[in-house]
Structure formats: C-alpha cells, structure tokens
C-alpha positions as CSV (number, residue, x, y, z in Angstrom):
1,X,106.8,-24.5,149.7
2,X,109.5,-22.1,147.7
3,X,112.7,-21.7,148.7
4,X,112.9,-18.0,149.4
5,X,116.4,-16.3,148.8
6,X,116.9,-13.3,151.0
7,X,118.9,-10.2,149.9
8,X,121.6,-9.2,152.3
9,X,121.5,-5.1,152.7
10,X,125.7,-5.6,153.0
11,X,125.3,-6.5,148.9
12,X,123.8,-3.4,148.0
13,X,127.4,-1.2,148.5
14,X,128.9,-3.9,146.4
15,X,126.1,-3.4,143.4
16,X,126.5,0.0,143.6
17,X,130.3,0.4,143.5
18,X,130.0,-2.0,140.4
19,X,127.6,1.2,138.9
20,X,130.3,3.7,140.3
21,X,133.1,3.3,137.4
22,X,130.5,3.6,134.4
23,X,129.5,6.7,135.7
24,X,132.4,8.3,136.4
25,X,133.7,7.4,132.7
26,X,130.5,9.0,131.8
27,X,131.4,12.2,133.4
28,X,134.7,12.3,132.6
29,X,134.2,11.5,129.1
30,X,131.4,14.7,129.1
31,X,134.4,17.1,130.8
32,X,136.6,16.2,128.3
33,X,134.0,16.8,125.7
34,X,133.3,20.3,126.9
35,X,136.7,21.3,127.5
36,X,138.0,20.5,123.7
37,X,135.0,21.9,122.4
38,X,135.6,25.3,124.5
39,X,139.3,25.6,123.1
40,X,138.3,24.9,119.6
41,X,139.5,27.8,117.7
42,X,137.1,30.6,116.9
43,X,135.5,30.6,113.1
44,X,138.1,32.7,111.2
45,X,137.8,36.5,110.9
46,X,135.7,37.5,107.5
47,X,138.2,40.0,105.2
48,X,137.9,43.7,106.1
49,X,136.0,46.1,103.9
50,X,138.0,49.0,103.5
51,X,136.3,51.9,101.3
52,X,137.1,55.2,100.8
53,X,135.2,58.3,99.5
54,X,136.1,59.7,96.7
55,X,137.8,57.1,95.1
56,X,141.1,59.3,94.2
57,X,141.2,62.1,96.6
58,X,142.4,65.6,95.5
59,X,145.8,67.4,96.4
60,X,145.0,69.3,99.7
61,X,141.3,67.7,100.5
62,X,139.3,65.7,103.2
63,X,138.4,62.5,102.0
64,X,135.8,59.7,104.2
65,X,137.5,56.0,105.5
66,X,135.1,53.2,106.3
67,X,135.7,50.0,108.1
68,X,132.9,47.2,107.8
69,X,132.4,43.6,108.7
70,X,129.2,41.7,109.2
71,X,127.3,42.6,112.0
72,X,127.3,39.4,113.4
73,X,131.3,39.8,113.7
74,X,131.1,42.1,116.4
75,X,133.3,45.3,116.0
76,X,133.9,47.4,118.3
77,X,136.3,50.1,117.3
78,X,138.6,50.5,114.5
79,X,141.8,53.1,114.4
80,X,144.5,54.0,111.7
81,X,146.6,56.4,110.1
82,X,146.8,58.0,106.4
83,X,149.6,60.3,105.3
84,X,151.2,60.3,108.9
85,X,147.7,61.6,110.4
86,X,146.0,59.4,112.8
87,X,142.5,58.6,111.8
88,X,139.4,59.1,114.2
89,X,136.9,56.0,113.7
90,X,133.1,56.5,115.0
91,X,130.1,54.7,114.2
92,X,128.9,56.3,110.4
93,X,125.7,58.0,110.4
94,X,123.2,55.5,109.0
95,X,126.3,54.3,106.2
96,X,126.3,50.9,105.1
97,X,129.3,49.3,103.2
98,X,129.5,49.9,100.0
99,X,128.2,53.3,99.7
100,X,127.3,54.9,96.3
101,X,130.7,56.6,95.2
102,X,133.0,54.7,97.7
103,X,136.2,54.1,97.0
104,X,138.2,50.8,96.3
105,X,137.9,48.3,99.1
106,X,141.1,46.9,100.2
107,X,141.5,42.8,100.5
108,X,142.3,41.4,103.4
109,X,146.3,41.1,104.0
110,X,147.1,43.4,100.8
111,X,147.0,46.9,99.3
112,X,144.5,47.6,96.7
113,X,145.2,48.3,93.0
114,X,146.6,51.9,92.8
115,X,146.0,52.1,88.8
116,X,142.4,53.2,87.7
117,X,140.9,54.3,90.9
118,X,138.0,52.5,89.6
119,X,136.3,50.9,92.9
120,X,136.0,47.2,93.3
121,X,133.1,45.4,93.8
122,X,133.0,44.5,97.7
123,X,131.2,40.8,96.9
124,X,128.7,40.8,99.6
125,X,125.8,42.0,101.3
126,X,126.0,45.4,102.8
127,X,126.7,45.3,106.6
128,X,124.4,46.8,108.7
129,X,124.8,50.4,109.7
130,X,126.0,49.5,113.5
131,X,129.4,47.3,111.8
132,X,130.4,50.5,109.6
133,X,133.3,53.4,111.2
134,X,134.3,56.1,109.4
135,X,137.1,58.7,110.0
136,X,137.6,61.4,107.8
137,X,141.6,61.9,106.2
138,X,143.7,64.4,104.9
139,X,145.7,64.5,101.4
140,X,148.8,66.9,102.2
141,X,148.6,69.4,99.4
142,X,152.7,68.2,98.3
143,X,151.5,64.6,98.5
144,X,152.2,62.7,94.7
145,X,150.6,60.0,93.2
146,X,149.3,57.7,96.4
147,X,149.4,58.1,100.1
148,X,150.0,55.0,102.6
149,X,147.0,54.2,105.1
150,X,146.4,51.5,107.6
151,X,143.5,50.1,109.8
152,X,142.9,47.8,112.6
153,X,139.6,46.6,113.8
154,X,138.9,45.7,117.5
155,X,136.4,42.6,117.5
156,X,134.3,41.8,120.8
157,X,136.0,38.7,121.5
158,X,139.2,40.7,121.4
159,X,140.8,40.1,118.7
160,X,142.4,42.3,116.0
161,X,142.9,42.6,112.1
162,X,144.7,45.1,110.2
163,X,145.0,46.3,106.6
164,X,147.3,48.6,105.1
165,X,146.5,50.5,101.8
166,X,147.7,52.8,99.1
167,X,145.5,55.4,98.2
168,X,145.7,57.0,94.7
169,X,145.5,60.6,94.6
170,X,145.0,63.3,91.7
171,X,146.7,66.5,91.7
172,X,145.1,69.4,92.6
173,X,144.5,73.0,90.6
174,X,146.5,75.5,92.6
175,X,146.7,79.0,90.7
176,X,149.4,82.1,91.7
177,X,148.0,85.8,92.2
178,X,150.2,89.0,92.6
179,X,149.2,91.4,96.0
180,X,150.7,94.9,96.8
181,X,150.9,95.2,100.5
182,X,152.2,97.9,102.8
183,X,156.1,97.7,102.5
184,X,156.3,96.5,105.9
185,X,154.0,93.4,105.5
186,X,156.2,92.2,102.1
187,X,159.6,92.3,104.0
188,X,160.6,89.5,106.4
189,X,159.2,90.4,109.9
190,X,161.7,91.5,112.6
191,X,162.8,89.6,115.6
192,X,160.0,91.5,117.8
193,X,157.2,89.9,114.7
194,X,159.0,86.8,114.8
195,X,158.6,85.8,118.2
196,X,155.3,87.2,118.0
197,X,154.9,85.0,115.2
198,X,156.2,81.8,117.1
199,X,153.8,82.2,120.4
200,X,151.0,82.5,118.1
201,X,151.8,79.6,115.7
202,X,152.6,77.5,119.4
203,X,148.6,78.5,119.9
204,X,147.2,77.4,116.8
205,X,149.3,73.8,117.5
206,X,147.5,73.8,120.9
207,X,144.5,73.8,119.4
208,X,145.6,71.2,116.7
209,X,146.2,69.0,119.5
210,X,143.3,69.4,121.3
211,X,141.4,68.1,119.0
212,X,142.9,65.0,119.0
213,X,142.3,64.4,122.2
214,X,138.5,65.6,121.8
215,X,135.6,63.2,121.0
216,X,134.2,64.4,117.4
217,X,131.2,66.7,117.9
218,X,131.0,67.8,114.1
219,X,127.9,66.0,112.3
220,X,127.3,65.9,108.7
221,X,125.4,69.6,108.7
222,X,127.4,71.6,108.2
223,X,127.2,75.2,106.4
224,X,129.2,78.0,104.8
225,X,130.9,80.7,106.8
226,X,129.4,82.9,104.4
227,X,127.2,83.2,101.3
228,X,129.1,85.5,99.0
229,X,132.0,85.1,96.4
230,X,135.1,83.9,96.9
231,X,137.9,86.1,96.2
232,X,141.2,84.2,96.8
233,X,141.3,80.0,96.0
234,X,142.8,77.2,98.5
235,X,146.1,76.9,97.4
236,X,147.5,79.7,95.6
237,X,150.6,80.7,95.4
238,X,150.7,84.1,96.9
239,X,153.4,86.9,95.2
240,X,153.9,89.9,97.8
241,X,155.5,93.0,95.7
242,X,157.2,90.6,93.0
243,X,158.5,88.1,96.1
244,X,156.8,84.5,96.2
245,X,156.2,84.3,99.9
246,X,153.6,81.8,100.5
247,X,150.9,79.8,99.8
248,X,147.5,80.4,100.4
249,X,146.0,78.0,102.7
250,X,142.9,78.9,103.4
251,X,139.4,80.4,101.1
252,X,138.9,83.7,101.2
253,X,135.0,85.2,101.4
254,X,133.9,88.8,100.2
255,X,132.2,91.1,102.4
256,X,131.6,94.4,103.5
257,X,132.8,95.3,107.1
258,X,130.6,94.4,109.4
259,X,128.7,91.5,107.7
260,X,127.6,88.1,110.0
261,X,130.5,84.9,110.3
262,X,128.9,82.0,111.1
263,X,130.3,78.7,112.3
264,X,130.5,75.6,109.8
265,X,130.0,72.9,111.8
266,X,129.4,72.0,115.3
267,X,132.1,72.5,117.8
268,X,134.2,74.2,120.9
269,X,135.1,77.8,120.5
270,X,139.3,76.9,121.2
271,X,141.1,80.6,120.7
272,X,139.6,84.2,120.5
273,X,142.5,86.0,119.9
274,X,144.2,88.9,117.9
275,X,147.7,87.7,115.7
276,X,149.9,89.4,113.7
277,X,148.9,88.1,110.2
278,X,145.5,86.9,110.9
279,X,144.2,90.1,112.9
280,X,140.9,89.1,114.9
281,X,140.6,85.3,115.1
282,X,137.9,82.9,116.3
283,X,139.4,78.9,116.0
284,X,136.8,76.0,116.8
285,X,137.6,72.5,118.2
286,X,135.0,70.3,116.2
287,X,136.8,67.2,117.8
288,X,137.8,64.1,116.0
289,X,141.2,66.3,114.8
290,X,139.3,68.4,113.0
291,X,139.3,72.3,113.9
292,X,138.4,75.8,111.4
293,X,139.6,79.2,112.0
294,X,138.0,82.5,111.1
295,X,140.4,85.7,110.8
296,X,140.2,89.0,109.9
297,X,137.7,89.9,112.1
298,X,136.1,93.2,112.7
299,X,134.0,92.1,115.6
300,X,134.4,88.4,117.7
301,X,131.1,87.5,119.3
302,X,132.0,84.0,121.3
303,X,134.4,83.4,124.5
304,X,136.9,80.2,124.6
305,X,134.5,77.3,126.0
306,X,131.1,78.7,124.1
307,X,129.9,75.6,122.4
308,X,128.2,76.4,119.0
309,X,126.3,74.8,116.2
310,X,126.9,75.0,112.5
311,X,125.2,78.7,111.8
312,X,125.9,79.9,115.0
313,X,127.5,83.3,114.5
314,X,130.8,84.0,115.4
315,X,131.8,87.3,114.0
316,X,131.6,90.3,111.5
317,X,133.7,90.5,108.7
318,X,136.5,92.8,109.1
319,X,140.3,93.7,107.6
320,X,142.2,93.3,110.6
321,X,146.3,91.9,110.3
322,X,147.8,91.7,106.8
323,X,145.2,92.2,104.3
324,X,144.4,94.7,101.4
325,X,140.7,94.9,102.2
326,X,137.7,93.2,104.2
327,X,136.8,89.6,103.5
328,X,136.8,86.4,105.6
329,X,140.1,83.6,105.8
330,X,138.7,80.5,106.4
331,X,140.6,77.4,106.9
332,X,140.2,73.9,107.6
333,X,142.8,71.8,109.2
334,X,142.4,67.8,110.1
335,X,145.5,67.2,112.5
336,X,148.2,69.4,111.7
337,X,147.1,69.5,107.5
338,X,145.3,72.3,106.4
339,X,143.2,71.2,103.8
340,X,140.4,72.8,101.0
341,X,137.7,74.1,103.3
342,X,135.0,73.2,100.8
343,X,136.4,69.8,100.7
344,X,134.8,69.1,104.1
345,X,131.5,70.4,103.0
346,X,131.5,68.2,100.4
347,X,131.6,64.8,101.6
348,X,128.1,65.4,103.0
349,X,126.2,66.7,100.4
C-alpha cells in the first residue's frame, strides 16, 4: 500500500512568506518605475512664433502682434510690451500663424533681423486658430529706426517662455499747414485756461487708464466716423498766426453743422464733456488700451456708461472750442500714444 505523506497546515505560512519577498521587489521595483518616469522632465518647449503685421510699421500707427505655438502645446495666455506700452493678448479671430502679410517671426531666445523687413519663413505648419493671441501696438510718432518689444507665453502646465524683439519701423509723412485763429486762441492760455487745461488733460488720462484695465470689446468691424473729406492729416505740424504751436494729432472730417458722428468700433461711452480746445467731446473705452475721441461737437447724443457698436451715432458735427470752422477731430490713442486713426481701420480690411 503507498506511503501517504501528509501536509502539515503549519507549512503553508512558511511557503507563503518564501512568495512574500518576490512580491514586494515586484512592487517596489513598479513604484520606483512610476515615480522616475513622473519626474522625467517635460518634452522641451517648441520656439515661439512671433509675427507682426505690417512687417515695418509706420511713424505714429497701430500695428497687429501674434503669438503661436502648436496646439498641442497648450497656451493659455500671452502678455508683452512694445515701445513702453503694455500689449493686450486675446485669442485672434479665426488667425492662424503665418498670416498673409505678417511680419518677421522672431526665433526663439533672439531678436529678429532688423535690415530688410522682409518676413522670414516660420518653417512649419500653421497652428490652429485656438494657439494664436494677438495684441494690437503702437509706433510713437518720434520713434526712429526700430522699437524694442517682448513676449511671454503662459503654457497649461505652467510654464513660461519669453522673446524679446526689435521691430523695424519706417518714417512717417507728416506735412505743416498755417491757421489764423482768434488772437486769444494763438497766445499761450492764462493761468484760469491752464488749469482748466490740466483737469481736463487729468480726464482724458482717466480714460487712458481705464482702458487698460478693461477687457477688449472692439472687433474687427469697425467703420468711419464719417464719409466725407478729410481736411487736416494725422501729424501735421500746426502754425497758429506765424507761431509753431503743435502737432496735429488727430484726422480731421468735413461737414456741415449738424451732420451724423458715428462710433468706429465697439465700445463704452467713457467722457461726455465740454473742454477748452476740444469744445463738445464724446471719448469711448473700446477696452484692450484702446480708446477714440470725437470733438467739436455741435450736439452729443450718448451718456457715460451707454455701450455702443461701430455705427452707432454719437453726435452732430459742430465748431465748438478752438477751431476755424465745423468738421469732426478724431483721434485714436492705444495706451497713452495717439496714433493715425485710419491706421486702426486698416489692419482689418
């Protein structure tokens, strides 16, 4: 008859302790595994694609910035500065990177070639319209040769790059013109005007500021103030009875007294108000650091807080505050530069 050999119960603690250390290596060895491979470093950051539009921006006009990256990146937000003016960044409308026209994409780490303004290829396939900011940017009308910018890009994994440019610029065609004015408009104002003039210049700065801390509201339609002539340049250099007094910085539009002002883009009505120089004003907030001002008004048909829409009208055409005659002073200012009204206009079209 076999020999049966019977199996104690006490050995089966013994068998499974000698199993114990394998698989505690095992797990161990899987811990470790995970841990290294979730403090690998993250893939490196693709260069930034820094564009602008138009290649060499004018003396005294808006120009367009754009920040791309491959979608897959993850960017989030993007801010800057150009010409000591901070730059706005939102997602473009529907722009992609490398836009017809753009301007010369800066490498990664450097500035881009200044000579030429011929833009560089950006050697890759556009990014998708979601991975593309834009701001727009001012060119100070004294600014020379280039201006200095720089970017940074917020990524969703937190991390940050930066680029700083130079911008090449081209000098703009400012022209002088002689007016005759009441005497008391050509002399220097008295102390009465001049701290008339300094309240109202602290208002304008208000508004200035405002917009910086207001979301952009202005889209790309956007319209004249009015379809007519103009009669007086951005830029100018203004002679009042044989005395160079000033510059003029803003675009001047005939009409009779009387005729519709409309708004040119979207925006906040900021200041109704009546100045010493301007006469009648309406100034709209159009967010982003962006803000226009309408003066000379006969007739002011918003309230501070309206909200209005490009076409919306404002005002009549009037000759209120120092003028020689009825017409509309428009001007444009991004920050605290004024800039070519029409160079906002056309960026869009």
């Amino acid at each position: 008859m076999p020999t049966r050999h019977a199996t104690s119960h006490q050995d089966e603690p013994r068998r499974r302790a000698r199993g114990g250390p394998f698989t505690l290596a095992t797990v161990g060895l899987a811990v470790t595994t995970f841990i290294l491979a979730c403090e690998r470093p993250p893939a490196p950051l693709p260069p930034l694609d820094v564009e602008w539009l138009p290649a060499q921006p004018a003396q005294g006009h808006l120009f367009l910035v754009r920040v791309a990256v491959p979608p897959e990146v993850g960017m989030v937000s993007a801010w800057g500065e150009a010409a000591g003016e901070e730059l706005y960044f939102v997602l473009a409308e529907g722009a992609a990177s490398g836009a017809a026209g753009a301007g010369s994409p800066a490498a990664s780490g450097g500035s881009p070639a200044a000579s030429g303004g011929s833009p560089a290829a950006s050697g890759g396939s556009p990014a998708a319209p979601d991975s593309v900011f834009e701001s727009l940017a001012a060119v100070p009308i004294g600014a020379t040769d280039t201006i200095d910018a720089w970017v940074e890009a917020t990524y969703s994994d937190g991390r940050t790059q930066s680029d700083s440019l130079r911008i090449p610029i081209v000098a703009g065609e400012y022209d002088h013109e002689r007016l005759t004015v009441a005497p008391r408009f050509g002399s220097p104002p008295g102390e009465e005007d001049q701290a008339r003039l300094r309240r109202e210049r602290e208002k304008a700065a208000q508004v200035s500021r405002d917009t910086r801390m207001t979301p952009r509201i202005w889209t790309s339609d956007m319209v004249m103030p009015r379809d007519s002539r103009v009669t007086s340049e951005f830029g100018t250099g203004r002679e009042f009875n044989g005395q160079i007094s000033s510059r003029h910085m803003g675009l001047d539009l005939a009409g009779a007294r009387g005729d519709t002002v409309v708004a040119a883009a979207d925006g906040i009505v900021a200041l109704v108000d009546s100045f010493l120089l301007a006469g009648n004003i309406v100034y709209l907030n159009h967010g982003g650091g962006l803000q226009s001002s309408y003066s000379h008004l006969s007739e002011q048909l918003v309230e501070a807080g309206d909200a209005v829409t490009a076409g919306t009208p404002i005002g009549r055409v009037g000759a209120t505050g120092r003028v020689t005659g009825p017409h509309l002073h428009w001007v444009v200012r991004y920050g605290g530069t004024t800039v070519a009204p029409r160079s906002l206009l056309a960026l869009f079209r």
